[in-house]
C-alpha positions as a Python dict, from the first residue, in 0.01 Angstrom:
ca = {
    (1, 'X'): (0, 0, 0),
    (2, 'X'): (-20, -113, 332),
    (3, 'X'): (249, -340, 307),
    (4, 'X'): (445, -72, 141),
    (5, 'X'): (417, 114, 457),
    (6, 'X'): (474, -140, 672),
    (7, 'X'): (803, -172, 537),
    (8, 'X'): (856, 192, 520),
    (9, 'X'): (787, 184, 907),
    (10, 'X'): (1017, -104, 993),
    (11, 'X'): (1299, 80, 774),
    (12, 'X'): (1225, 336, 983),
    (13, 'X'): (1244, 189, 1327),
    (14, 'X'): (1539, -15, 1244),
    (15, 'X'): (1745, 286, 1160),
    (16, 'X'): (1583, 472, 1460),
    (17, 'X'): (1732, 177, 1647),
    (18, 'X'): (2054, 204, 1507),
    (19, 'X'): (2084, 543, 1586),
    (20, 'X'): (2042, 506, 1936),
    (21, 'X'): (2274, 227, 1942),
    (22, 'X'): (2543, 409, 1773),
    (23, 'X'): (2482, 670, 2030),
    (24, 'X'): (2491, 453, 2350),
    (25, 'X'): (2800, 223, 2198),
    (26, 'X'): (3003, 587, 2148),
    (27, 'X'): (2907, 710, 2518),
    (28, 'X'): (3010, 379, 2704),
    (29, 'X'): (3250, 197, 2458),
    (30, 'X'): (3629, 224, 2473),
    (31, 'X'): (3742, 484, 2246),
    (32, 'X'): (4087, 610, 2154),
    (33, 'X'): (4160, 869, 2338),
    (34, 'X'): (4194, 1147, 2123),
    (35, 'X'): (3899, 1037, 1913),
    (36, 'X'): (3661, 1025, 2235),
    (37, 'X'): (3783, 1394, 2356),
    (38, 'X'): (3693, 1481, 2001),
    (39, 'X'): (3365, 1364, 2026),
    (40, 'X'): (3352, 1572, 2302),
    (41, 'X'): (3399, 1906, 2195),
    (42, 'X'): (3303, 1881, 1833),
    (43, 'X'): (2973, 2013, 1889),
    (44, 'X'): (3093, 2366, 2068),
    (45, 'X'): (3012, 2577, 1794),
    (46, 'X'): (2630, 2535, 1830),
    (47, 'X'): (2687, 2569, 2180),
    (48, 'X'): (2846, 2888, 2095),
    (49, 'X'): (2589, 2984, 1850),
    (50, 'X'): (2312, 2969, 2070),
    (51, 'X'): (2490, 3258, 2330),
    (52, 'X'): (2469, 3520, 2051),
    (53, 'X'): (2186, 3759, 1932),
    (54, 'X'): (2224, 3992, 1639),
    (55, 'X'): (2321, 4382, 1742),
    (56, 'X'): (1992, 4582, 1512),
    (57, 'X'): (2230, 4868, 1506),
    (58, 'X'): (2541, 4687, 1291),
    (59, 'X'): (2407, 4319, 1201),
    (60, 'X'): (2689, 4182, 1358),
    (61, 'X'): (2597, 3876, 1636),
    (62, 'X'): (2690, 3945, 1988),
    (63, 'X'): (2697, 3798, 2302),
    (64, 'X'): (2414, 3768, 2498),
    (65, 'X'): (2435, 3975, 2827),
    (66, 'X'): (2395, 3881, 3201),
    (67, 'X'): (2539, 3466, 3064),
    (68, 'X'): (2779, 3247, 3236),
    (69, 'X'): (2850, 2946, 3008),
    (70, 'X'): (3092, 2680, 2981),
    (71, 'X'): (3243, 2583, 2699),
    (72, 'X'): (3470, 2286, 2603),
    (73, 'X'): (3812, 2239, 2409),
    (74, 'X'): (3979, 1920, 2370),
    (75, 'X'): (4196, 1996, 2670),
    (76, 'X'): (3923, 2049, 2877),
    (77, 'X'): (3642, 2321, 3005),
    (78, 'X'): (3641, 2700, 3051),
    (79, 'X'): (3388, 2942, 3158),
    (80, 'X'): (3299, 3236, 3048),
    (81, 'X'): (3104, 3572, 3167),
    (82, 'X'): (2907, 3856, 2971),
    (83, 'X'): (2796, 4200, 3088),
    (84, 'X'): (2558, 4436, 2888),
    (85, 'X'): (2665, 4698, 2656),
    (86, 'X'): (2718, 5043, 2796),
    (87, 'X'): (2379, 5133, 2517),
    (88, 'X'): (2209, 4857, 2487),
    (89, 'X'): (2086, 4630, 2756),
    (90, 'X'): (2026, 4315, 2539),
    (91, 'X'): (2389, 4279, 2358),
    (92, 'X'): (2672, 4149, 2579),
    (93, 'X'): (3021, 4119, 2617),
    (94, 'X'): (3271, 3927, 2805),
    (95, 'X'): (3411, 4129, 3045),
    (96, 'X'): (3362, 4190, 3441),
    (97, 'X'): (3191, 4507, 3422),
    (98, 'X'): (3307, 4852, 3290),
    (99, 'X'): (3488, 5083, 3498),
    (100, 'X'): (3356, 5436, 3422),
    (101, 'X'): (3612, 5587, 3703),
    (102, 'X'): (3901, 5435, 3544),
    (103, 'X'): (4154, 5725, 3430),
    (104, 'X'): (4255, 5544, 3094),
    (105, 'X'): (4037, 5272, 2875),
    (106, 'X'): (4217, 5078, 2638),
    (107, 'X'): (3945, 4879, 2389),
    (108, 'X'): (4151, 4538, 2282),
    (109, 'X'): (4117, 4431, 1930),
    (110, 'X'): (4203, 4114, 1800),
    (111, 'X'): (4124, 3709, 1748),
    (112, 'X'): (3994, 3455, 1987),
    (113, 'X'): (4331, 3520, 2195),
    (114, 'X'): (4204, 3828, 2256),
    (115, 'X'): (3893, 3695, 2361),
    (116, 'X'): (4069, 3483, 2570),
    (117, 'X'): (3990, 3164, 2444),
    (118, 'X'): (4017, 2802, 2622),
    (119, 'X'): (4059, 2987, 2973),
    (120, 'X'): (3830, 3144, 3276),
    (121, 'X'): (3747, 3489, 3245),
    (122, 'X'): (4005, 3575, 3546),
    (123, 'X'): (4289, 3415, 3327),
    (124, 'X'): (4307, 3585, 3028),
    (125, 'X'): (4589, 3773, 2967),
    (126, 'X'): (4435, 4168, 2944),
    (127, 'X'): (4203, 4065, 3225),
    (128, 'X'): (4531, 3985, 3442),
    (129, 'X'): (4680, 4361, 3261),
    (130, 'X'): (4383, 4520, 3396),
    (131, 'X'): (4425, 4370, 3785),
    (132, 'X'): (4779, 4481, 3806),
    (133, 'X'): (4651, 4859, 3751),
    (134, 'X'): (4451, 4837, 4030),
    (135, 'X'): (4122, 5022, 3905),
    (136, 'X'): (4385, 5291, 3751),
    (137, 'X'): (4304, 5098, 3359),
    (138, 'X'): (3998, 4957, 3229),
    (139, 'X'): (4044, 4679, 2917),
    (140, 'X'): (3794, 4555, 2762),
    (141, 'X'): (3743, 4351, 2407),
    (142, 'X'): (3476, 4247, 2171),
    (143, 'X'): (3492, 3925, 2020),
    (144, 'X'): (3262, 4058, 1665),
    (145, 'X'): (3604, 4262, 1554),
    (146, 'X'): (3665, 3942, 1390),
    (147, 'X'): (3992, 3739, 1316),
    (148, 'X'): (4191, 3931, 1126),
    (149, 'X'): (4317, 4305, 1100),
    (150, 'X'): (4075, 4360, 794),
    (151, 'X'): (3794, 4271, 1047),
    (152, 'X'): (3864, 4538, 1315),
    (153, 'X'): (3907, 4744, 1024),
    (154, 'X'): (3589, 4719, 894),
    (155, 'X'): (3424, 4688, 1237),
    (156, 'X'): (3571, 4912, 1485),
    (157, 'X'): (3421, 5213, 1308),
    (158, 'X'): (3070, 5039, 1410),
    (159, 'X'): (3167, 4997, 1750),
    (160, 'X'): (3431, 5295, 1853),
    (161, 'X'): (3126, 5521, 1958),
    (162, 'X'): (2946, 5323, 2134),
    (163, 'X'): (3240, 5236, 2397),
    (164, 'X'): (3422, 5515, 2562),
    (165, 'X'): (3818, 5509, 2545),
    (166, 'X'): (4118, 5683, 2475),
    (167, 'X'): (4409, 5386, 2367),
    (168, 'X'): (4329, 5080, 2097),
    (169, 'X'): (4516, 4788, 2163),
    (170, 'X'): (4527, 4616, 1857),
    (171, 'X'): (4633, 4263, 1875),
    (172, 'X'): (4761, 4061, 1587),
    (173, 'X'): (4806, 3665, 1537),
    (174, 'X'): (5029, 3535, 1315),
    (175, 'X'): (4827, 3168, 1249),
    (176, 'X'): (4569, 3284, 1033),
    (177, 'X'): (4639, 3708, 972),
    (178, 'X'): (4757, 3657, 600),
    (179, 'X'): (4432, 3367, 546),
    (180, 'X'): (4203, 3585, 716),
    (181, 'X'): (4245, 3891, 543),
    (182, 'X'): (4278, 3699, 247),
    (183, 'X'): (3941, 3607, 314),
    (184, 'X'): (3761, 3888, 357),
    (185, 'X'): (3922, 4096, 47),
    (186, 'X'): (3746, 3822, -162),
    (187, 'X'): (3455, 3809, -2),
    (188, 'X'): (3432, 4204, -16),
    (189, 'X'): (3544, 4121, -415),
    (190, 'X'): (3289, 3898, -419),
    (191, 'X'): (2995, 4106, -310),
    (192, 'X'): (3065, 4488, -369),
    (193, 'X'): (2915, 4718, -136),
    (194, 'X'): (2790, 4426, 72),
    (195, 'X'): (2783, 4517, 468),
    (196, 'X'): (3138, 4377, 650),
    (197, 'X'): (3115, 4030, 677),
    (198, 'X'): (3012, 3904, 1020),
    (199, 'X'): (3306, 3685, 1150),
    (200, 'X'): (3087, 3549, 1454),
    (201, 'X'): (2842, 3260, 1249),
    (202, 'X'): (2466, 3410, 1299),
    (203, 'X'): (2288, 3147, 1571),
    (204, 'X'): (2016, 2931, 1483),
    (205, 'X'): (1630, 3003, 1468),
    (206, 'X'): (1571, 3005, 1841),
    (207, 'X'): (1222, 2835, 1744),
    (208, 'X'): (1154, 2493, 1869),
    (209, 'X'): (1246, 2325, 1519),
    (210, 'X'): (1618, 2527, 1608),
    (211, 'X'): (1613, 2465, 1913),
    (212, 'X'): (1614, 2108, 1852),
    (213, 'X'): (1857, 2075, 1598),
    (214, 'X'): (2093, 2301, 1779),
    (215, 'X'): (2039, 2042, 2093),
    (216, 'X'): (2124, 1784, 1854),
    (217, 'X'): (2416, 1891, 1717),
    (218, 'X'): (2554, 2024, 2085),
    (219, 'X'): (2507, 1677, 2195),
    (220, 'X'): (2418, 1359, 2000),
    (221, 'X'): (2768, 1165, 1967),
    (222, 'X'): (2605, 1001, 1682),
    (223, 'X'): (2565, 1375, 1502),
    (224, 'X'): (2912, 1419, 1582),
    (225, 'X'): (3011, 1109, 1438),
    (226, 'X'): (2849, 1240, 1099),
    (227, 'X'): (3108, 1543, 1107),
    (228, 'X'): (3399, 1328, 1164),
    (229, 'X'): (3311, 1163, 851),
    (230, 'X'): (3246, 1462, 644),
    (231, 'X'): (3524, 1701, 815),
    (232, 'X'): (3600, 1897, 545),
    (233, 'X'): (3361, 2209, 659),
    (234, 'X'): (3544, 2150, 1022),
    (235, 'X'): (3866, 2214, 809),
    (236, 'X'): (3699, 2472, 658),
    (237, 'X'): (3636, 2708, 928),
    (238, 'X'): (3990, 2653, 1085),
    (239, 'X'): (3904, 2407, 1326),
    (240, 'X'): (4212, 2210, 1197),
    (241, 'X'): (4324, 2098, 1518),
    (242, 'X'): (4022, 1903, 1531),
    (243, 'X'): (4081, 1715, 1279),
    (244, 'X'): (4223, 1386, 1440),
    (245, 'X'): (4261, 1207, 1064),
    (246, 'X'): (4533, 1443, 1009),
    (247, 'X'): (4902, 1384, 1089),
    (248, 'X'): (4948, 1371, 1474),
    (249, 'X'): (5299, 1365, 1636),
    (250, 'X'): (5355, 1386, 1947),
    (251, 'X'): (5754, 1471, 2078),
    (252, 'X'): (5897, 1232, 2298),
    (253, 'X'): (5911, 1369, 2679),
    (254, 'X'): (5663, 1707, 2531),
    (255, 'X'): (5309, 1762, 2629),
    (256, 'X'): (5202, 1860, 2302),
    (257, 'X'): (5018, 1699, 2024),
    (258, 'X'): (5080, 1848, 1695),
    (259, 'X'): (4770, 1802, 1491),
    (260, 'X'): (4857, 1961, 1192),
    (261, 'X'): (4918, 1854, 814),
    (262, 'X'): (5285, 1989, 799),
    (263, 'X'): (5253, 2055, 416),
    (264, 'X'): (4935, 2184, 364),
    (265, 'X'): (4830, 2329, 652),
    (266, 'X'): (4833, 2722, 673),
    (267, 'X'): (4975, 2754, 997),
    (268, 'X'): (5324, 2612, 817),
    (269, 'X'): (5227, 2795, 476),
    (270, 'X'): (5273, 3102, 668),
    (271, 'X'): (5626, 3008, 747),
    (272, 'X'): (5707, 2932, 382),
    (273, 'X'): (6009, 3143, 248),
    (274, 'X'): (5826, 3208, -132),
    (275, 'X'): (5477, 3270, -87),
    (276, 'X'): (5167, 3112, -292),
    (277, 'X'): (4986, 3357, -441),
    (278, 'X'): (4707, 3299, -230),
    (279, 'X'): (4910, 3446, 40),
    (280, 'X'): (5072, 3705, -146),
    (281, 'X'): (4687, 3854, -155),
    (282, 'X'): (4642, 3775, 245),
    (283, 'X'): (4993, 4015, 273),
    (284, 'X'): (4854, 4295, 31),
    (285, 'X'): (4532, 4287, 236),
    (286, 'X'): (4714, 4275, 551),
    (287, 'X'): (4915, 4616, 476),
    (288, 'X'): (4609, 4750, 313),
    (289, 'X'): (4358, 4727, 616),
    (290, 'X'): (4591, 4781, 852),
    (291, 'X'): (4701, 5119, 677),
    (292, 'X'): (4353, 5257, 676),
    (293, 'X'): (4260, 5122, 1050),
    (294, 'X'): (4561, 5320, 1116),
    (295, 'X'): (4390, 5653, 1008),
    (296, 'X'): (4072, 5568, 1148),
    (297, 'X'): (4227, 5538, 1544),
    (298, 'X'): (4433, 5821, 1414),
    (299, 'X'): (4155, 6070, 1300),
    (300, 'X'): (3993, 6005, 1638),
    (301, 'X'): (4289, 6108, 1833),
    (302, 'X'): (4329, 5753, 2013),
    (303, 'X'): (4641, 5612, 2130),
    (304, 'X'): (4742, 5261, 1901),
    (305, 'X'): (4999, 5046, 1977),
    (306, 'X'): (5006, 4685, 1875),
    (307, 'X'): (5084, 4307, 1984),
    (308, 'X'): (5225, 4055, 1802),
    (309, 'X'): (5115, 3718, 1885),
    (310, 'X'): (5282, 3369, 1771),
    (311, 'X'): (5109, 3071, 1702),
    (312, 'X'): (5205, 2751, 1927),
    (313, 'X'): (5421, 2581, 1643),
    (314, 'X'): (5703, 2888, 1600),
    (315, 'X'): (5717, 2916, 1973),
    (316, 'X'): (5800, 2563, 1995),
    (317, 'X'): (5972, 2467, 1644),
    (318, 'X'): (6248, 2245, 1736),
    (319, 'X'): (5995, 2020, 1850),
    (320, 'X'): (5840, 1870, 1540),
    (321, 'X'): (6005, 2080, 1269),
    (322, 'X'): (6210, 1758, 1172),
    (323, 'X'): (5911, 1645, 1023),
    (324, 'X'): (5896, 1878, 729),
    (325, 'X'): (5972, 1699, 425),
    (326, 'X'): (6205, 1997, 314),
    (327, 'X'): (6299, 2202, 609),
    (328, 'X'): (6515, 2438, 436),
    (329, 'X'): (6165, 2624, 268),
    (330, 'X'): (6086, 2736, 617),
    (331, 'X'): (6143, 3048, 788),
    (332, 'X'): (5951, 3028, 1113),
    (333, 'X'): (5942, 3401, 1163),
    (334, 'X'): (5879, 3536, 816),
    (335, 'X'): (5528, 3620, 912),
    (336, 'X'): (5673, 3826, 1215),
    (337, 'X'): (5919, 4015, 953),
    (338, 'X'): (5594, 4101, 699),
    (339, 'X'): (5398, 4225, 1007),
    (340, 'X'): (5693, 4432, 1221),
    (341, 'X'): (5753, 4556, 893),
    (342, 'X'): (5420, 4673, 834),
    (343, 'X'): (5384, 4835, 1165),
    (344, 'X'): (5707, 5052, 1159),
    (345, 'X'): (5596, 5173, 791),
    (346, 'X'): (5285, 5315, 989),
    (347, 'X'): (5494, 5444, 1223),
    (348, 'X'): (5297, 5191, 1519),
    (349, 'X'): (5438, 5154, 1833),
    (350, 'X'): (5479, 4750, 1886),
    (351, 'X'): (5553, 4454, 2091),
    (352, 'X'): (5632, 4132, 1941),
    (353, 'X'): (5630, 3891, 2195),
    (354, 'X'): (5750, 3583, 2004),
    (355, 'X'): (6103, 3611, 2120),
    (356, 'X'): (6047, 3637, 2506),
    (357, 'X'): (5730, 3328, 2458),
    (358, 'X'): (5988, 3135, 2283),
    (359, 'X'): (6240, 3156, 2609),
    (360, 'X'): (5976, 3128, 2818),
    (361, 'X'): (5870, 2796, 2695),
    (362, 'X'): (6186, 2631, 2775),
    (363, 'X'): (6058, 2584, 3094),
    (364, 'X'): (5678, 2684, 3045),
    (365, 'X'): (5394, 2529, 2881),
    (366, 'X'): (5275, 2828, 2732),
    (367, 'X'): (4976, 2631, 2526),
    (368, 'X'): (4714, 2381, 2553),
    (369, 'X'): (4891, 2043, 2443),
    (370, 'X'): (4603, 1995, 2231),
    (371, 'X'): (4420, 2335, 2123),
    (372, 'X'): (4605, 2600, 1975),
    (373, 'X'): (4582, 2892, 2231),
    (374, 'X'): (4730, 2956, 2540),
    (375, 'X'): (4624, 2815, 2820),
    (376, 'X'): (4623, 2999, 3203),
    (377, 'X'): (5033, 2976, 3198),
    (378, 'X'): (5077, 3148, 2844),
    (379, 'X'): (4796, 3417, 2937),
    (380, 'X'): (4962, 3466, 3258),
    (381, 'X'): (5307, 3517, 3071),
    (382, 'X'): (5161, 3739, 2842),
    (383, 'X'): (5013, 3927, 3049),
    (384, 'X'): (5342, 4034, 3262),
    (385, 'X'): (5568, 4051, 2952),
    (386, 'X'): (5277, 4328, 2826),
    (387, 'X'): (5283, 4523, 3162),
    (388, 'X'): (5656, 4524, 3175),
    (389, 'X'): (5652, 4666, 2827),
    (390, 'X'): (5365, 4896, 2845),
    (391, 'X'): (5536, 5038, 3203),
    (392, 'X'): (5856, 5079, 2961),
    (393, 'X'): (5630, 5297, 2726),
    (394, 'X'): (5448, 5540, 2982),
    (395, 'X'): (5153, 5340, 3001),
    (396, 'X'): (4931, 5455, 3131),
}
């Protein structure tokens, strides 16, 4: 028995030891470059866990108020702000403070580029919108609407009272729309009656046990390692550019690094010209949700119009759509002709901005060269292409 432990013990040591070793070689050896930055950031979702707290009232995780965090992306580190809710002291937001005084208050619903991800708080784009009102508009978003239009759908109605304004901004991404929706008509299949799903991920037990592993998995290399090996949950939850065993090109002379599979992926699904299935049901939930958010914001007497968002490879196409294997079953802008379509059935006043990006990024990097969302440049760009339009539409 003793001897039986003994060896137990020395197993036990010896792949202690290796651990640690593993750990120190990955912080101090060489590494390729994009495999180091993406041992990095891989661990930013527990970082991002551990800033929310679940809202009693809906169920649905929130920031936590009166936090200034940094977070990281592969292209580097951005901070981040949150304020308390106008009801409820201990749920946050990001945001520099409501303006009660403010004669119109436009509540922004949409994705992480709403949220402004990847950039400072001053940089994102309806944070620049706001400053160019001076004081006259307030704008403000909530990153629990969720990814999709069938989110805010489901969510706004939880939210609408509890945050006083007149216009919804509702602001729609092409990557993922059709996925996303997708996604949460099955899950909604799936579970009948069930509460809406919760598109923030609810943050670990905040006892010392989660506390630990949540430190772990922020910030052990070695832990990080693990998920490189066993990526398919990264892939999973969308972090596909991320995923560094996938097909990376990189255009001679451009900034950007294409980490995408250009067959599977559903960033270049989206531009297919016949449909899966699969997406067929993302479009059918698309028109569906957005139909009935529609009468919500209508019912309440708000002010909706919408934005129309493109993702990184249709505002830059030329550069590595050579590498399809048959370029001829693209359409790049197919998911902008579903969606503009969509909108003018509803009778929604709308900006896509995928035309004026795309000539902008002839001679602006609009985009991190490694993440998907804009970076300071692209929210700056966005955010004067919206005023001029806005200004063009008696706003405010």
């Amino acid at each position: 028995m003793r001897r039986l432990l003994r060896v137990a013990g020395l197993i036990l040591f010896n792949l202690g030891l290796t651990v640690v070793l593993v750990e120190l070689a990955l912080r101090v050896a060489p590494l390729p470059a994009g495999f180091s930055s993406y041992l990095k950031v891989v661990g930013m979702l527990e970082e991002q866990q551990a800033a929310y707290v679940k809202d009693p009232r809906t169920g649905i995780t929130a920031l936590r108020p009166g936090q200034t965090l940094t977070w990281s992306i592969m292209d580097g580190k951005w901070t981040i702000t949150t304020v308390p809710f106008p009801d409820d002291p201990e749920l946050g937001f990001r945001d520099d403070g409501l303006n009660p005084q403010a004669r119109r208050k436009a509540f922004a619903c949409g994705d992480s580029y709403t949220f402004g991800f990847g950039v400072d708080d001053a940089q994102v784009w309806h944070e620049q919108l706001e400053r160019r009102y001076q004081g006259e508009v307030d704008i403000f978003n909530l990153r629990d609407l969720g990814n999709s239009v069938a989110d805010i759908r489901d969510l706004y109605p939880l939210y609408k009272n509890r945050f006083a304004h007149d216009t919804v901004l509702l602001c729609i991404y092409l990557g993922n729309e059709f996925l996303d929706c997708q996604i949460n008509a099955a899950k909604k299949l799936a579970s009948p009656g069930a509460p809406p799903p919760n598109p923030v991920a609810s943050p670990r037990p905040r006892d010392l046990q989660g506390n630990l592993v949540v430190y772990l998995k922020s910030h052990s290399y070695a832990v990080r390692l693990a998920k490189y090996l066993t990526f398919r949950y990264w892939a999973q939850v969308g972090y596909y550019n991320l995923d560094t065993r996938r097909e990376v090109y990189q255009p001679e002379g451009s900034p950007f690094v294409f980490t995408i599979d250009y067959e599977e992926n559903y960033l270049v699904r989206t531009c297919e010209k016949d449909y899966s299935p699969e997406m067929e049901q993302g479009v059918a939930a698309f028109d569906a949700a957005l139909k009935e958010l529609v009468q919500q914001v209508r019912q309440d007497g708000k002010q909706l119009c919408a934005f129309v968002f493109p993702f990184k490879e249709q505002v830059y196409w030329e550069q590595w759509s050579h590498r399809l294997k048959d370029p001829e079953r693209y359409d790049p802008f197919k998911p902008n002709h579903i969606v503009n379509q969509a909108l003018e059935a509803q009778g929604i006043t709308y900006y896509d901005l995928t035309e004026d990006l795309i000539a902008a990024g002839r001679s602006e990097v609009l985009y991190w060269p490694i993440d998907s969302h804009w970076n300071p440049v692209g929210n700056e760009v966005a955010a004067e292409l919206i005023h001029n339009w806005l200004s063009r539409h008696d706003f405010p």
